[in-house]
C-alpha positions in Angstrom: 13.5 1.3 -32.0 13.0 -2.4 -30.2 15.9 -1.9 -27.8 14.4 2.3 -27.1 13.9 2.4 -23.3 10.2 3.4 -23.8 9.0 0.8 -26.3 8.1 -1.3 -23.8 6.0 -4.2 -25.6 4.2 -1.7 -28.3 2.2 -3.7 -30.7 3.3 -1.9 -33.7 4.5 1.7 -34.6 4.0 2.9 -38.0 6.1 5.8 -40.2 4.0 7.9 -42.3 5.3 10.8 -44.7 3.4 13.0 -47.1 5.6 14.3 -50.2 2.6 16.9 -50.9 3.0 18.5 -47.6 5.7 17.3 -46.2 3.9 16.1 -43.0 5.8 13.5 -41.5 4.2 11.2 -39.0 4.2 8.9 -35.8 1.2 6.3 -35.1 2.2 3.8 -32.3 -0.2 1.1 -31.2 0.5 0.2 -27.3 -2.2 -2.8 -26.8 -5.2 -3.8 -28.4 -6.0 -6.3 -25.8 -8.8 -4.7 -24.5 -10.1 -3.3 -28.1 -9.3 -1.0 -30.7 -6.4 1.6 -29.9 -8.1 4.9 -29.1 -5.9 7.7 -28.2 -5.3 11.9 -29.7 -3.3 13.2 -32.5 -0.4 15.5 -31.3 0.7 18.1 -33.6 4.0 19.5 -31.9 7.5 20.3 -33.5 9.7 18.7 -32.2 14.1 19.6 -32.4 14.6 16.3 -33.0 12.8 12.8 -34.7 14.0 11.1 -31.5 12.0 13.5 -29.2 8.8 12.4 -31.2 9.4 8.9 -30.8 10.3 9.4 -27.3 6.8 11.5 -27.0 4.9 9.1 -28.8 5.7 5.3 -26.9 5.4 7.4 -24.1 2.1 8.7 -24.7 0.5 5.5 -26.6 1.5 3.4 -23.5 0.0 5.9 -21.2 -3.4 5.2 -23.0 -3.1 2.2 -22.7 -3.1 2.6 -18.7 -5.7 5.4 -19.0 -8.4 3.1 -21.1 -8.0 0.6 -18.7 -8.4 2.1 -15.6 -11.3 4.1 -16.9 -13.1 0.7 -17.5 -13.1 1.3 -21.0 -13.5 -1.6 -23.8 -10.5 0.0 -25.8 -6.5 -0.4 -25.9 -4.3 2.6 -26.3 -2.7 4.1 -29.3 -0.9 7.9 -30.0 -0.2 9.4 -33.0 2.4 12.6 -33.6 2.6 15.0 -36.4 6.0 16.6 -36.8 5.3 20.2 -37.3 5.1 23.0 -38.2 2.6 22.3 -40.7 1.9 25.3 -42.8 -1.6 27.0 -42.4 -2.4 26.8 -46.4 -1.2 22.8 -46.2 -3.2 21.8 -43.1 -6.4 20.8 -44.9 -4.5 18.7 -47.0 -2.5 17.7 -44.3 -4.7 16.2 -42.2 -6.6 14.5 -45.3 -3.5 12.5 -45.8 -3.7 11.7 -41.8 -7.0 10.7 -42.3 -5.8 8.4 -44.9 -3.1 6.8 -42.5 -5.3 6.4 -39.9 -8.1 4.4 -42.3 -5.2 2.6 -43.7 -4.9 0.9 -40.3 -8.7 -0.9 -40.4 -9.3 0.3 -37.1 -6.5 -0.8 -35.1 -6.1 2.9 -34.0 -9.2 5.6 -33.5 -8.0 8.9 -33.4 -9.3 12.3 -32.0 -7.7 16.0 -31.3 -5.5 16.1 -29.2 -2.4 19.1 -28.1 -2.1 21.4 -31.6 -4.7 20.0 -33.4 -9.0 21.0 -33.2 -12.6 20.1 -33.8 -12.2 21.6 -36.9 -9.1 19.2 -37.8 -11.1 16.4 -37.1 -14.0 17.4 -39.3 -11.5 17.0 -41.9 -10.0 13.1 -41.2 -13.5 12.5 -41.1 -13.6 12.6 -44.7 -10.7 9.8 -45.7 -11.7 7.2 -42.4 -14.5 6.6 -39.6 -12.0 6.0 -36.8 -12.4 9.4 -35.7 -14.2 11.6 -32.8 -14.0 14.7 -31.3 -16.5 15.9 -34.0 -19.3 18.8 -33.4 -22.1 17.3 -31.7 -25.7 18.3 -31.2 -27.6 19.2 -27.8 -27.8 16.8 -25.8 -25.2 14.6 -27.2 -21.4 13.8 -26.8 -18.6 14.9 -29.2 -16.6 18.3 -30.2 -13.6 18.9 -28.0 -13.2 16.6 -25.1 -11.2 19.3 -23.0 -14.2 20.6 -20.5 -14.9 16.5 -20.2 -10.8 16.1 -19.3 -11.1 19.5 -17.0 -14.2 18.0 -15.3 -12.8 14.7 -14.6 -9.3 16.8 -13.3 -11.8 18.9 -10.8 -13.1 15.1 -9.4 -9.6 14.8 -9.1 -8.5 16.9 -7.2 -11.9 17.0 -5.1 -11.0 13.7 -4.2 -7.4 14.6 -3.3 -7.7 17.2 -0.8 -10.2 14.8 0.8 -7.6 12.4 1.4 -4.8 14.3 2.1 -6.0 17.3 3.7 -9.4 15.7 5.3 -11.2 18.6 3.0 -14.4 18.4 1.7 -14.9 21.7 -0.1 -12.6 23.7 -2.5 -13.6 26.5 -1.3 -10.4 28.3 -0.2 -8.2 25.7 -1.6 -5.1 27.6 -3.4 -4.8 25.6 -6.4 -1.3 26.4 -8.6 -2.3 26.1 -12.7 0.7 24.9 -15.2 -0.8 25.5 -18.3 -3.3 28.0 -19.8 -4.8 25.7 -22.8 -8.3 24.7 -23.3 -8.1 21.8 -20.4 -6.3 24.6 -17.8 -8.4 26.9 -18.8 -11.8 25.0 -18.1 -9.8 23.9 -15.4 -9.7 26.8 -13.9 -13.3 28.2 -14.4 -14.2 24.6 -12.4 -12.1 25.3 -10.1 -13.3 29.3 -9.2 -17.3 28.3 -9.5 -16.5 26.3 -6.4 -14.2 28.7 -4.4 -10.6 27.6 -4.8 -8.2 30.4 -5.4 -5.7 30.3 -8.1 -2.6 30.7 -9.3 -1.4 30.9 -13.0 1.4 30.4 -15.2 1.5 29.8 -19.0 4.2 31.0 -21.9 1.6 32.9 -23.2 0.9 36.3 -21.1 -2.7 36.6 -23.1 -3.4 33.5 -21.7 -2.5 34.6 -18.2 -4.6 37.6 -19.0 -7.5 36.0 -19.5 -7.6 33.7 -16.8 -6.9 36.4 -14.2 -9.2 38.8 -15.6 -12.0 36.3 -15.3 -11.3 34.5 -12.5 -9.5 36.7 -9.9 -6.2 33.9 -10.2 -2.6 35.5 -9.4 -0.1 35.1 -12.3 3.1 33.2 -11.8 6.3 33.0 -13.8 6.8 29.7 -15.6 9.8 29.4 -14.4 8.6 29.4 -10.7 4.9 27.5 -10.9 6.4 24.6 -10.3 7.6 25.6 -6.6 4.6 27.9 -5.7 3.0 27.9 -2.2 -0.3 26.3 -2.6 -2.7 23.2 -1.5 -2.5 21.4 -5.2 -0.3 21.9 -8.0 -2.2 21.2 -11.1 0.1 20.5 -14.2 -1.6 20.9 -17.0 0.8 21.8 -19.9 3.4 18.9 -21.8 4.6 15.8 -19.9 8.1 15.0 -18.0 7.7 17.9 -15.6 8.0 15.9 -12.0 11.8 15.0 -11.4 14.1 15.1 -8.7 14.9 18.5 -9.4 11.8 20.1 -9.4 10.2 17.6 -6.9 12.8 18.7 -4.3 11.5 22.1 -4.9 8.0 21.5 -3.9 5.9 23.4 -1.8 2.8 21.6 -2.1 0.6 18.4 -0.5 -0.8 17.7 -3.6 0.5 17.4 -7.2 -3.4 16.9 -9.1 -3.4 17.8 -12.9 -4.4 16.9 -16.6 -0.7 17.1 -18.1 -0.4 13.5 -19.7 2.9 11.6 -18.6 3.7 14.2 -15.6 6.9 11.9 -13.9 10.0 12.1 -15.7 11.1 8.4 -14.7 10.2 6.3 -12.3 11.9 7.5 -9.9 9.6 10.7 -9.8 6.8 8.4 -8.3 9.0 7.2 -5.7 10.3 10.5 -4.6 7.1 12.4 -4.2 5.7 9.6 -2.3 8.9 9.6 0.3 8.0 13.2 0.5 4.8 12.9 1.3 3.3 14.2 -1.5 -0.2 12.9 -2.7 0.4 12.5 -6.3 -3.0 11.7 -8.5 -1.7 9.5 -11.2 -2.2 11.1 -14.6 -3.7 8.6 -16.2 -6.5 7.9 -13.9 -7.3 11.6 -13.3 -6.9 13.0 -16.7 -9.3 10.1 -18.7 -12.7 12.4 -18.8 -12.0 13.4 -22.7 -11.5 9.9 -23.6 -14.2 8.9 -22.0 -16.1 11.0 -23.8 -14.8 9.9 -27.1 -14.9 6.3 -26.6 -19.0 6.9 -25.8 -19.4 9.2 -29.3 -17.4 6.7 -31.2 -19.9 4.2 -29.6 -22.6 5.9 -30.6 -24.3 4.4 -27.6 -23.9 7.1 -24.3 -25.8 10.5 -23.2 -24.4 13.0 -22.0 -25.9 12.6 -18.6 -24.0 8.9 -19.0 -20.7 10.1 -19.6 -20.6 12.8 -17.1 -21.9 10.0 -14.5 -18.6 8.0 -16.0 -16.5 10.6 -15.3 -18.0 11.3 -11.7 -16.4 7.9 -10.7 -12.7 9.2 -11.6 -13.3 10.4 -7.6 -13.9 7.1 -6.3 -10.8 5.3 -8.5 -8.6 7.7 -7.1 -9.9 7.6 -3.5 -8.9 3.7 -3.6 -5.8 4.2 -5.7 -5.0 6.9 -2.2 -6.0 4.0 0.0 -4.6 0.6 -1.2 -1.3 3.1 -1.7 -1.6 4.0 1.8 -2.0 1.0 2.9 0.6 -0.7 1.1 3.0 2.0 1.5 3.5 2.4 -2.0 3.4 5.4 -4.5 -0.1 5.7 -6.2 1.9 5.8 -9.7 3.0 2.4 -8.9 -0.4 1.1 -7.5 -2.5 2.3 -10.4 -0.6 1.0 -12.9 -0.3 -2.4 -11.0 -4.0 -2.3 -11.7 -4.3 -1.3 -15.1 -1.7 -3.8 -16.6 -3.3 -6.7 -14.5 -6.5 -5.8 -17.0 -4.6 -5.2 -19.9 -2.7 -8.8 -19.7 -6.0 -10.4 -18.3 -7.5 -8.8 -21.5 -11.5 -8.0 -19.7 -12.7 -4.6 -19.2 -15.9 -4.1 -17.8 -19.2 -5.4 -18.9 -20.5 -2.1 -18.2 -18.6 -0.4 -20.0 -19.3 1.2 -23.4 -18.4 -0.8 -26.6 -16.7 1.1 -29.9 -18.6 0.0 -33.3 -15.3 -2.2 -33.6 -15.2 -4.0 -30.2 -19.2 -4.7 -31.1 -18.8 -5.9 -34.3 -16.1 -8.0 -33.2 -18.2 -9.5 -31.1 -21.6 -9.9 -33.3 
């Protein structure tokens, strides 16, 4: 595990297995520099162990970034469940990841994340507190951070076809969807209340369905989303999806999505910006559900707070676009510059908002 190529100076990474259930289970700490490691609980099955470890020092790391550059008082953690996890076994399942998660004393705060729900989280609230993503009431943050991620995507991209193709309005923009689930699909209802015109793909043809029937979007092939003709690709299905293969095959300006860990290698970042592709680095875009989060964990934000938060994704990315510009430099590379010089340095904003952890800490 030390010498794997993505470990890449994790903290810790614990093992967890359930003999009840059989739920097996990945939590990797990245940094708790800046605070407690917040960061989703995958539930994916994976065809091999090495794939989830692979997933999950990818993944932790990449909160790590995303916390960062969203200002946030947090570090960045990841947890994986091997699936499948059988539907009369999940309550217990996720009781026993509950467990794990309190077991850590709130080096890692979890929340849903790709396979798991609300509903999922409801029950790991009742082994630990380091939890969100519960139901909230009016007025208030929490449930499923996926229209906060799709809303701090839309800023995005807003902010991408500004810079690249000197557009202030969607209207009319063809945007190309990877990726039908509850972020694409918020996505995409964003993205037609202001005009753009989309394009679909997703494995699942109900998906595609829906999105077209509500939404007027033309469906694509999976296997051809990735090379449609459009102003922005938006991929916002699993990671690792940008490489030389399928960069070469672009027919886009703009690569703008919610898909965490988008470039296969680091390579991919170099490539698209030789190309002259604007690419909106993942983990700067994609951070409006963990914002969210990180202010109900806090206890502290409004609503009207946290969607202010998530409003100034558009002017990070406007001067990630800029100092890359100027630099001559791939955003990927720029952005991450920046959020490892915070992590190291160990500060995040005073105006940020502080976990119950980080205050008490503090007190």
């Amino acid at each position: 595990m030390f010498d794997h190529a993505e470990y890449r100076d994790h903290e810790s990474v614990h093992a967890f297995h359930d003999a009840a259930t059989g739920l097996r289970a990945l939590i990797a700490i990245h940094s708790t520099r800046l605070g407690p490691a917040l960061g989703g609980c995958r539930l994916w099955h994976y065809e091999h162990e090495a794939d989830a470890l692979t997933d999950v020092l990818r993944l932790s790391r990449g909160m790590s970034l995303k916390n960062a550059m969203a200002d946030l008082p947090i570090g960045g953690g990841k947890a994986v469940l091997l699936g499948p996890v059988a539907p009369e076994a999940r309550r217990d399942a996720f009781l026993a990841f509950g467990s794990w998660v309190d077991s850590l004393g709130g080096r890692y705060q979890t929340a849903e994340d790709v396979g798991t729900s609300v509903a999922d989280m409801q029950v790991v609230a009742e082994r630990t507190r380091h939890v969100g993503g519960l139901a909230a009431g009016s007025g208030t943050v929490g449930g499923d951070p996926s229209p906060f991620t799709a809303l701090g995507v839309l800023r995005g991209i807003e902010a991408a076809v500004r810079a690249k193709l000197k557009c202030d309005s969607l209207d009319g923009i063809r945007v190309a969807v990877q990726g039908l689930g509850h972020v694409g699909q918020y996505l995409c209802a964003e993205l037609s209340a202001r005009g753009a015109r989309l394009v679909v793909s997703d494995v699942d043809p109900a998906r595609v369905r829906k999105v077209c029937e509500s939404f007027g979007a033309v469906p694509e092939s999976p296997d051809r989303i990735l090379a449609a003709e459009a102003d922005v690709l938006a991929p916002c299905a699993l990671g690792a999806v940008l490489n030389r293969r399928t960069i070469t095959a672009l027919r886009v300006p703009v690569v703008a999505g919610a898909a965490n860990n988008q470039l296969a290698d680091g390579n991919a970042g170099r490539l698209l910006h030789e190309r002259g592709v604007l690419y909106a680095p993942d983990f700067v875009i994609n951070a409006g559900g963990v914002i969210s989060v990180a202010a109900e964990q806090a206890g502290e934000s409004s609503l009207e707070q946290v969607l202010a938060d998530i409003d100034r994704i558009d002017t990070r990315l406007t001067e990630i676009f800029e100092r890359a510009n100027q630099e001559n430099r791939s955003t990927g590379v720029v952005a991450e510059d920046i959020a490892m010089t915070r992590i190291r340095a160990g500060k995040a904003s005073t105006n940020a908002v502080a976990t119950p952890a980080r205050a008490a800490a503090h007190a």
